[in-house]
C-alpha positions in Angstrom: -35.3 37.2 -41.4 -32.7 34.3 -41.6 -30.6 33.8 -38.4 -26.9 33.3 -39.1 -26.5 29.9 -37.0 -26.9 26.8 -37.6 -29.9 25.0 -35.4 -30.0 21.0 -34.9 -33.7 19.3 -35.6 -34.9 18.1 -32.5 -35.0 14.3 -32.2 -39.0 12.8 -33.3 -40.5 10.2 -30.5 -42.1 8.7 -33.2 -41.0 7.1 -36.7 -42.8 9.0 -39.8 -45.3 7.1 -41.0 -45.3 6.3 -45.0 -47.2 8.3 -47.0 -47.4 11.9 -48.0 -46.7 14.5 -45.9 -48.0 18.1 -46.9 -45.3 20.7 -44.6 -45.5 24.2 -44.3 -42.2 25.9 -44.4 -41.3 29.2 -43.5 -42.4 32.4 -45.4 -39.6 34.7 -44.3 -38.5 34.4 -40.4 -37.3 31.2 -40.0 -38.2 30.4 -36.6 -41.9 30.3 -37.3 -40.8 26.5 -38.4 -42.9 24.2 -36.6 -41.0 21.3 -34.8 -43.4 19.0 -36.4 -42.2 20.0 -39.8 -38.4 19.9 -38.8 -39.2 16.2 -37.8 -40.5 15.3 -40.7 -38.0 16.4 -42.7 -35.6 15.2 -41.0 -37.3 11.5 -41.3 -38.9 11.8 -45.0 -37.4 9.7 -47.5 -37.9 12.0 -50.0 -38.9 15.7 -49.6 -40.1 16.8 -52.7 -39.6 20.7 -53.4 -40.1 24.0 -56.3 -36.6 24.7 -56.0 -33.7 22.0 -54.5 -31.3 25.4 -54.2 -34.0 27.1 -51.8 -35.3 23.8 -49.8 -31.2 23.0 -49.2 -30.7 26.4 -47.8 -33.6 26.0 -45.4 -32.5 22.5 -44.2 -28.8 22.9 -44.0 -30.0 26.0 -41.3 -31.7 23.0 -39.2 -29.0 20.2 -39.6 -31.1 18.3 -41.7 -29.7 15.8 -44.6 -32.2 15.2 -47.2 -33.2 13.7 -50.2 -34.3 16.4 -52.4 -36.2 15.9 -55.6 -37.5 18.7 -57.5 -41.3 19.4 -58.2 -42.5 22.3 -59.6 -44.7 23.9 -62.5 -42.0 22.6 -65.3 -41.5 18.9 -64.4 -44.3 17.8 -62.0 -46.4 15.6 -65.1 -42.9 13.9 -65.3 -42.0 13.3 -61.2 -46.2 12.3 -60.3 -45.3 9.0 -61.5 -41.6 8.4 -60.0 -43.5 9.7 -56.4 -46.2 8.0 -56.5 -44.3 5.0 -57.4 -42.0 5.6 -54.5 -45.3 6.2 -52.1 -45.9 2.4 -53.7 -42.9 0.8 -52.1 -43.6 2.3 -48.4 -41.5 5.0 -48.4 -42.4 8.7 -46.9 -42.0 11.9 -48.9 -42.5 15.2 -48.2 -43.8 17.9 -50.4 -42.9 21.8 -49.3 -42.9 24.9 -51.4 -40.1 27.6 -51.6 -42.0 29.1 -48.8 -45.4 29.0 -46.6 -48.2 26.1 -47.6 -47.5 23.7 -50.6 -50.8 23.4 -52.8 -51.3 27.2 -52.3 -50.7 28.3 -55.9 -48.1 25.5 -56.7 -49.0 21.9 -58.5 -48.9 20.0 -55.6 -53.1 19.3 -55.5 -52.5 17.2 -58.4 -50.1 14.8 -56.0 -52.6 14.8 -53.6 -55.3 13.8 -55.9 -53.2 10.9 -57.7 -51.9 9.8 -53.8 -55.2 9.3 -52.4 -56.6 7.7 -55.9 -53.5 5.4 -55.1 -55.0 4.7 -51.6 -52.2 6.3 -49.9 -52.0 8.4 -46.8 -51.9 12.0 -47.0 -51.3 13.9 -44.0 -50.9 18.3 -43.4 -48.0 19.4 -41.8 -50.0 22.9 -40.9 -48.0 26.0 -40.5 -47.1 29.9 -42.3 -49.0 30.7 -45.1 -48.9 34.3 -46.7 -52.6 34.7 -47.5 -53.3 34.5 -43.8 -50.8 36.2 -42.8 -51.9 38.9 -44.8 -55.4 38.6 -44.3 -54.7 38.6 -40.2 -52.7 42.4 -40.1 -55.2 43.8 -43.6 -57.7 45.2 -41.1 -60.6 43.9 -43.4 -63.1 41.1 -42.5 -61.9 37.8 -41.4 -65.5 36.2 -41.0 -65.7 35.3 -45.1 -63.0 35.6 -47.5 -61.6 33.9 -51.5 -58.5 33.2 -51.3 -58.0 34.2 -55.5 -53.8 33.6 -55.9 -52.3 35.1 -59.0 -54.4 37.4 -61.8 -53.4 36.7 -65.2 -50.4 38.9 -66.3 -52.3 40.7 -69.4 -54.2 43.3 -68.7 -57.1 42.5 -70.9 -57.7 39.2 -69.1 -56.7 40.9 -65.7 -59.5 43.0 -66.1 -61.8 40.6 -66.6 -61.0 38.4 -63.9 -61.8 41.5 -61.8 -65.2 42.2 -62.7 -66.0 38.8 -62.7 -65.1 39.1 -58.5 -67.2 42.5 -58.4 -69.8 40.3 -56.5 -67.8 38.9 -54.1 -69.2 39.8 -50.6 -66.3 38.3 -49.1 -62.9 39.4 -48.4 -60.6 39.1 -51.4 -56.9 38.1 -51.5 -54.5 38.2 -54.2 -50.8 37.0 -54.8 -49.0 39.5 -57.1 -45.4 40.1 -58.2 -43.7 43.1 -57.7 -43.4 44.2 -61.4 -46.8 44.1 -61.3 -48.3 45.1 -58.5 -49.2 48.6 -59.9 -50.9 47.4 -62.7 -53.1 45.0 -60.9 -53.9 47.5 -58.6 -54.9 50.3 -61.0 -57.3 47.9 -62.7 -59.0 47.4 -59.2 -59.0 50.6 -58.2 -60.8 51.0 -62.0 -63.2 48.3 -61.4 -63.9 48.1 -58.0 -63.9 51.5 -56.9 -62.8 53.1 -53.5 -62.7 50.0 -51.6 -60.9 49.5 -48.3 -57.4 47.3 -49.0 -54.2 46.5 -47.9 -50.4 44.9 -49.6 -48.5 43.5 -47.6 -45.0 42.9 -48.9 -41.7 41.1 -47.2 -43.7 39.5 -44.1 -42.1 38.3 -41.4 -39.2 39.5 -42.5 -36.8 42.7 -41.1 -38.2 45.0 -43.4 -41.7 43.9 -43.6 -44.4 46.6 -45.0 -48.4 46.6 -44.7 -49.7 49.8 -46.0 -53.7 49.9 -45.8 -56.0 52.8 -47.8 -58.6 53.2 -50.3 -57.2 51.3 -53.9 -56.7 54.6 -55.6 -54.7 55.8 -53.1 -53.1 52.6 -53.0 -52.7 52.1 -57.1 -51.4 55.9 -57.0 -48.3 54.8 -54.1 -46.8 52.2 -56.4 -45.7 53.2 -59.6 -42.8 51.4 -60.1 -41.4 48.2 -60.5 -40.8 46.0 -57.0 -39.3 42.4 -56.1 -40.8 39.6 -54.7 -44.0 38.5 -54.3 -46.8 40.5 -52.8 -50.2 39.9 -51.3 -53.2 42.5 -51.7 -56.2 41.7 -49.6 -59.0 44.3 -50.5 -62.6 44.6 -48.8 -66.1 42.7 -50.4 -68.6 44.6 -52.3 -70.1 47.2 -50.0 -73.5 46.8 -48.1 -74.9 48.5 -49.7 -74.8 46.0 -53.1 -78.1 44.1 -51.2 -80.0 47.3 -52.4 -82.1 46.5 -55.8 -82.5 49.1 -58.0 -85.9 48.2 -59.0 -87.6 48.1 -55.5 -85.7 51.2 -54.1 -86.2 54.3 -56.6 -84.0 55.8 -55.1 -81.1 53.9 -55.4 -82.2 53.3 -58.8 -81.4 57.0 -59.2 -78.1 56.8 -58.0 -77.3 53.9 -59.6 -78.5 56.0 -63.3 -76.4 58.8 -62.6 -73.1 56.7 -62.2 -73.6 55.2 -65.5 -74.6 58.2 -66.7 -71.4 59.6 -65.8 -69.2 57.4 -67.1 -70.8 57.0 -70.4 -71.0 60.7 -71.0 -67.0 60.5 -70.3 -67.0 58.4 -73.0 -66.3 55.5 -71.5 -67.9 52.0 -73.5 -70.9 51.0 -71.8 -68.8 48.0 -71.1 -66.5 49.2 -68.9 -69.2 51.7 -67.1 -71.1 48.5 -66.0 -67.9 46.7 -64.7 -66.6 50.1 -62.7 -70.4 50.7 -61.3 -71.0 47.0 -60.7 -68.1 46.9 -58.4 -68.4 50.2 -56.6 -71.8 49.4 -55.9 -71.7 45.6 -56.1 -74.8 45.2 -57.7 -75.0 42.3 -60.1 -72.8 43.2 -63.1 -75.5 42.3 -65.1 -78.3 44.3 -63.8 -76.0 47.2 -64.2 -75.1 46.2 -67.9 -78.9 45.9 -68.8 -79.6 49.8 -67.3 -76.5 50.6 -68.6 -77.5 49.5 -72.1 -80.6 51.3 -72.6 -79.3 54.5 -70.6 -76.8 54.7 -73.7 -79.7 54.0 -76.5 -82.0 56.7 -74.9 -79.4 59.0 -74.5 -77.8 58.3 -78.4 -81.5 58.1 -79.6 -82.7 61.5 -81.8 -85.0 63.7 -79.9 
C-alpha cells in the first residue's frame, strides 16, 4: 500500500561507512522501511538497483536524491566491474531489489562474492522479505524450511525439480508468477500429494490474500492467469516417510498398493514412483525399485 505523501529521510548520526551495503526495501506497504535503510540511502554514493524507474519511485516517496545505477539479470556481468571499481576508490553503494531482500533470487551474491574477494566491506541492511513473510502467516512449520525461489517455467523440467524435493522434511517455499501459478501447483499437487500449503499473493498490501488447503484443493482454486509474483509455502514430507518398507510389512503393503494403483491406471512406472514418493516421502528411489518389479511381475505371463 503506497501512501500518497511525501515523507523526509530522517537525518543519520553517523556517516555511511564505504563499502557495500546490502538494504532491504519494501515488499508492498511502504512504511515497513526501516530507518536504517532510509539512511543509507540517503548517504550511498551509488545505490545500485533491478529497475531505476521502481527504486526512483520508492526514494522520491522519502525525499531522497540518489544516484541510481542499474543491476539486474541483463547487465550485471557488465556493471560488477564499474562497482567494484567504484568500491576501489572509497565510495559506498548500495544494492536493493524492486522489492524485499536483494540476493533473494536476483544476481546480487555474485557482487558480494567479487566485493569481499576485493577485501571490501559488506554489510546487511536487514528488513521485508517475502519468503518470510509468507512462511510467518502459511500455518506450516517454521522450525526447518528451503527457501527453493522460482521452478523452471517448462513443465517437463518443473516436474522434475519437484520430485527431486519429495524428500524434503522441511518446509518448502516457492516464488511463482501469476501466469503460472496454476501450473506449478498442479504438478505439486501431482507429485507431492495432499499436503498442507498455503499462496500468499499481494502481501502487505490493501488487497492482500493467503488462502491455506490441501494442494489439490489449492491447484483446483486457480485456474486462470494472475499478476504479480506469488509465494507458495507447502508442508515437508509427512511423518510418516521415516517408515521403511522393508522392516514394517505393513507399510510395505501400503506402500504396494499405491503403486499398484497408479500403474494399473496406466500411469509409467516413472511417474507412479515420483507421486508415491512424495505422498509418502519415502526415498524416491526405494519406491522406483518396488515400483519396477511390481510392474514386471504384474506384465509377466502367468
Amino acid at each position: 500500500m503506497t501512501e500518497p505523501s511525501h515523507e523526509a529521510a530522517p537525518p543519520s548520526a553517523t556517516p555511511l561507512a564505504p563499502g557495500l551495503h546490502l538494504v532491504a526495501t519494501p515488499i508492498g506497504n511502504l512504511r515497513d522501511i526501516t530507518l536504517r535503510a532510509l539512511d543509507t540511502l540517503a548517504q550511498a554514493d551509488i545505490v545500485a538497483c533491478e529497475d531505476t524507474r521502481v527504486t526512483g519511485r520508492l526514494l522520491a516517496h522519502f525525499g531522497i536524491e540518489a544516484r541510481l545505477r542499474a543491476y539486474n539479470d541483463h547487465n550485471a556481468a557488465r556493471q560488477r566491474p564499474a562497482i567494484i571499481e567504484a568500491l576501489n576508490a572509497g565510495k559506498s553503494v548500495a544494492l536493493v531489489s524492486d522489492a524485499g531482500s536483494p540476493l533473494v533470487s536476483d544476481p546480487g551474491y555474485r557482487l558480494v562474492r567479487d566485493a569481499i574477494a576485493a577485501g571490501h566491506p559488506v554489510e546487511s541492511v536487514p528488513g521485508p522479505t517475502a519468503a518470510i513473510a509468507a512462511l510467518q502467516v502459511s500455518g506450516l512449520p517454521t522450525d526447518r524450511f528451503r527457501f527453493v525461489g522460482f521452478l523452471a517455467p517448462k513443465d517437463a523440467k518443473r516436474r522434475r525439480q519437484i520430485e527431486a524435493l519429495a524428500g524434503e522434511p522441511g518446509t518448502l517455499i516457492f516464488f511463482e508468477s501469476g501466469p503460472r501459478l496454476a501450473a506449478s501447483l498442479r504438478a505439486m499437487a501431482d507429485i507431492l500429494g495432499d499436503r498442507p500449503a498455503a499462496v500468499a499473493r499481494e502481501l502487505t498490501k490493501r488487497f492482500e490474500e493467503v488462502r491455506r488447503g490441501a494442494l489439490p484443493e489449492l491447484a483446483a482454486a486457480w485456474e486462470t492467469a494472475l499478476k504479480g509474483e506469488i509465494v507458495i509455502v507447502v508442508g515437508g514430507r509427512p511423518d510418516e516417510a521415516a517408515r521403511d518398507p522393508e522392516a514394517d510389512p505393513a507399510f510395505g503393503e501400503d506402500l504396494d498398493a499405491m503403486i499398484l494403483a497408479g500403474i494399473e491406471a496406466g500411469e509409467s512406472v516413472r511417474s507412479v514412483a515420483a507421486a508415491v514418493a512424495g505422498q509418502t516421502g519415502t526415498p524416491r528411489r526405494t519406491v522406483y525399485q518396488r515400483a519396477l518389479a511390481l510392474s514386471q511381475r504384474r506384465d509377466r505371463p502367468a
